[in-house]
N, C-alpha and C positions, 0 to 999 in steps of 0.2 A: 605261348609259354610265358610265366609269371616270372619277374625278374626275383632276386631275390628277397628285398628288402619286403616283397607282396605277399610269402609266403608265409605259411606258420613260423615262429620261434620253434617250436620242437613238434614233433609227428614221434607217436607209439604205438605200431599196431599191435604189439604186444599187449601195451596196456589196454587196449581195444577189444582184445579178446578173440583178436583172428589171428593169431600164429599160437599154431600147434605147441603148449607149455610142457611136454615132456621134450625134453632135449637128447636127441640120441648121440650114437657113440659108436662113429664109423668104424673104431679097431685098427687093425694092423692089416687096411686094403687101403688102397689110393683113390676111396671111393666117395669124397665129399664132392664131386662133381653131382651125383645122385642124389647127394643130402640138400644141397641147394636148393635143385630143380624139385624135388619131392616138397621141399616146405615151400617153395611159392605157388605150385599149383595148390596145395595145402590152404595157403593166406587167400589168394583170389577166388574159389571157391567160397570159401568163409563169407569175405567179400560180399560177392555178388550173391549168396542165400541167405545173408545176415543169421547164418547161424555159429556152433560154436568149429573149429577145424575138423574134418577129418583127420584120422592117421594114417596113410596111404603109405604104398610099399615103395620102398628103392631097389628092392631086387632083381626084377622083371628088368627096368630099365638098365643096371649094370649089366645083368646078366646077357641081353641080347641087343642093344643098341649096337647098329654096324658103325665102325671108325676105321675105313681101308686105307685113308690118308693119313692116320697114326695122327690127330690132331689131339693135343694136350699130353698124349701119352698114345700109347700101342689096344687100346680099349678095357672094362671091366676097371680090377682093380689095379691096374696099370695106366689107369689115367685117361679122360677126356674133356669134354667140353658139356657146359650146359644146352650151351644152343642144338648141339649135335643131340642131346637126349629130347630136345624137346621139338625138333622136328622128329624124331623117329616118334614119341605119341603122338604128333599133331597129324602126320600120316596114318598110323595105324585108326586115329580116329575118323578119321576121312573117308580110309576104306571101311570103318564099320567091323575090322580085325582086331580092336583091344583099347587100351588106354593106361590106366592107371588102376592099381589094382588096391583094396584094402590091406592094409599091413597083418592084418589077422588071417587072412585069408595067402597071403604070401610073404612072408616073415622074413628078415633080413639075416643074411649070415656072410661075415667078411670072408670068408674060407667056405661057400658053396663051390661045388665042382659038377651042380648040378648041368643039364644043357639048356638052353632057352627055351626050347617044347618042356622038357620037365618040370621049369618054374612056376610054370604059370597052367599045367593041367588040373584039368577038373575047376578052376578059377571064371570067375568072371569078372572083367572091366567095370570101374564102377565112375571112373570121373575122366572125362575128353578134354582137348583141347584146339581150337581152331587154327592156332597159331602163335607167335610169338613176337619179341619185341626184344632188336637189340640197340641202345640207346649208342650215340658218339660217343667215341673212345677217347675218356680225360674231360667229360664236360662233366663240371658241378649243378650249374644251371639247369641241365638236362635232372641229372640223376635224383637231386633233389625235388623238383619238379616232381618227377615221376614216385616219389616214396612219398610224396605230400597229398598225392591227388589220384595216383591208383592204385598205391600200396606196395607191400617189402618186396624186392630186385633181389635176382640174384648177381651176386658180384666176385669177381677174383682178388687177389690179394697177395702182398707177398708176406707171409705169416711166419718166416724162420725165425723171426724174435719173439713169437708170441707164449711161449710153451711155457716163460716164466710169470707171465703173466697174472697178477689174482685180482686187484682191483682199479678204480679209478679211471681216468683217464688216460691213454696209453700213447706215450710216445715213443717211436724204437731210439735203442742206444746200438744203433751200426747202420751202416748205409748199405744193406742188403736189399735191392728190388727186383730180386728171384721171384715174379709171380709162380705160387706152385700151391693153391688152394682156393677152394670155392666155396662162401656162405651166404648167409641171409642178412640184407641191409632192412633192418624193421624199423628203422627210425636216425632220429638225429633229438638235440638238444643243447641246452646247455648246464652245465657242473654248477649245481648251487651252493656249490664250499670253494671251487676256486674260480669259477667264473670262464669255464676253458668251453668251446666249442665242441662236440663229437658228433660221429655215427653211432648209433647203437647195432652191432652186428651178433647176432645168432648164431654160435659154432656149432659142429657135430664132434667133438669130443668128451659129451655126458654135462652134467648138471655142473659136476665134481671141477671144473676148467672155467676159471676168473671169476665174473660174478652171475651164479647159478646156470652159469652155459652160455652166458654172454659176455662180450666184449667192446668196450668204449673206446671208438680209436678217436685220437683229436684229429679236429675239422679246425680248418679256418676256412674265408671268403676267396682266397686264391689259390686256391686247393688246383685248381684247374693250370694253374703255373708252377705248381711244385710240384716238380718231376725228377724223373730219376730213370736212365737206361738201365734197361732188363737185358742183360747179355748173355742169357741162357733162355729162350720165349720157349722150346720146344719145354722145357716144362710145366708150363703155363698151357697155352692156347694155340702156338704158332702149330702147324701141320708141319709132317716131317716128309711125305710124300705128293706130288702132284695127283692130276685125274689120272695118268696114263702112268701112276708107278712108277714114278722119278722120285732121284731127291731131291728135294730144293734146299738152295741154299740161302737159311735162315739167319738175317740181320738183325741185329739188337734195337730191341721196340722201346718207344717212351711210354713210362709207365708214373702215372699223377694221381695227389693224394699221399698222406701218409701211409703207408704199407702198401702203397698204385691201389688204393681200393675204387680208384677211378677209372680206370682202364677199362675194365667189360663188365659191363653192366647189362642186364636181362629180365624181360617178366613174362608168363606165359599170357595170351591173350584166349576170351572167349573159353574159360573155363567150364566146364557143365557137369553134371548128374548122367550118366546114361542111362537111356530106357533102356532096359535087358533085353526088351522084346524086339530092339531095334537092330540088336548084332547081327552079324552072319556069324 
């Protein structure tokens, strides 16, 4: 791993041309945990075919990703985890039973009541994945690393300050570390009017939200020591039941980074095309 001073100044895979440039717009479902995981298989793909993004579906994976341990939330748009949607593709692709589907071919709707056989009939799987990557919890060194040299993470956040948000560089004015949302880390850089550090982050609340659907949160070099206890994790990340249908009892996690956007971090690994011919 490259320390930091070895790394780029700034990384855009945006400006690269491999993050998906329509910016969607999850609605009134708790369903940016989908929007994350959908735009990094999205970027890696890209990636690795050096072509321009697909637009793949988040519906499929809301609608039938299992979460019996109620992690991040109770499942769909009640909230979950990235990692959790992206083992249930990286399985599905394993068994040769589905993946990720075209957005055209399974269209998103925050207010589907469809069932998860009816999501996805008549459909075909179009992009797999082999597995996944969950970086250290609170390392900079890591996360940047990993946005420098395999491309946009997905990561959590605590975003209750963001909603005012329009331009600039962003720093909250409260000490809220409520992680309770999920987006795309496409890059970092630095402010060439004031000289400030940032992430550059991808939301899914439409073009219309800060600048054209993004967000500059400031970065500094001890990000990894600015932290802040998250004294509500179960809506975030933390799981609200054991394996065996217990509750657990959930303790206040440290969460680093301005808005904890250091805390969980994730990228899908071994992205692919599937051969149609190759399902069951």
């Amino acid at each position: 791993m490259k320390e930091l001073s070895s790394l780029p100044e700034s990384v855009d895979w945006s400006a690269e041309g491999h993050v998906n440039p329509t910016i969607p717009q999850q609605g009134g479902c708790g369903s940016c945990w989908t929007f994350a995981l959908t735009a990094t298989v999205e970027s890696h793909l890209s990636i690795a075919t050096n072509e321009p993004p697909l637009s793949l579906s988040e519906q499929s994976v809301l609608q039938c990703t299992p979460n019996p341990d109620h992690c991040g939330g109770t499942g769909g748009c009640e909230g979950s985890t990235v990692e959790i949607g992206l083992n249930y593709i990286a399985d599905l692709t394993a068994k040769k039973e589905g993946g990720m589907y075209n957005l055209s071919d399974v269209p998103y709707s925050p207010s589907s009541t469809q069932s998860c056989e009816d999501v996805t009939k008549d459909s075909t799987a179009s992009v797999g994945v082999t597995g996944w990557t969950q970086l250290p919890t609170n390392d900079l060194k890591a996360t940047l690393n990993a946005v420098a040299q395999r491309g946009p993470v997905a990561i959590a956040a605590a975003a209750g300050d963001w909603a005012l948000y329009e331009k600039g560089v962003f720093t909250p004015t409260s000490n809220d570390a409520k992680v309770n949302h999920a987006i795309l880390l496409v890059g970092y850089g630095i402010d060439e009017d004031t000289g400030e550090k940032y992430y550059k982050i991808r939301n899914s609340w439409g073009p219309g939200f800060g600048e054209e659907g993004y967000i500059r949160v400031l970065r500094t070099d001890e990000d990894s020591s600015n932290c802040k206890m998250d004294d509500d994790p179960l809506v975030g990340l933390a799981c609200a039941l054991d394996d065996s249908g217990n509750k657990i009892d959930v303790q206040p996690v440290k969460v680093c980074g301005v808005s904890g956007v250091l805390f969980d971090v994730s990228y899908p690994i071994g992205v692919h095309k599937i051969d149609v011919a190759d399902q069951s």
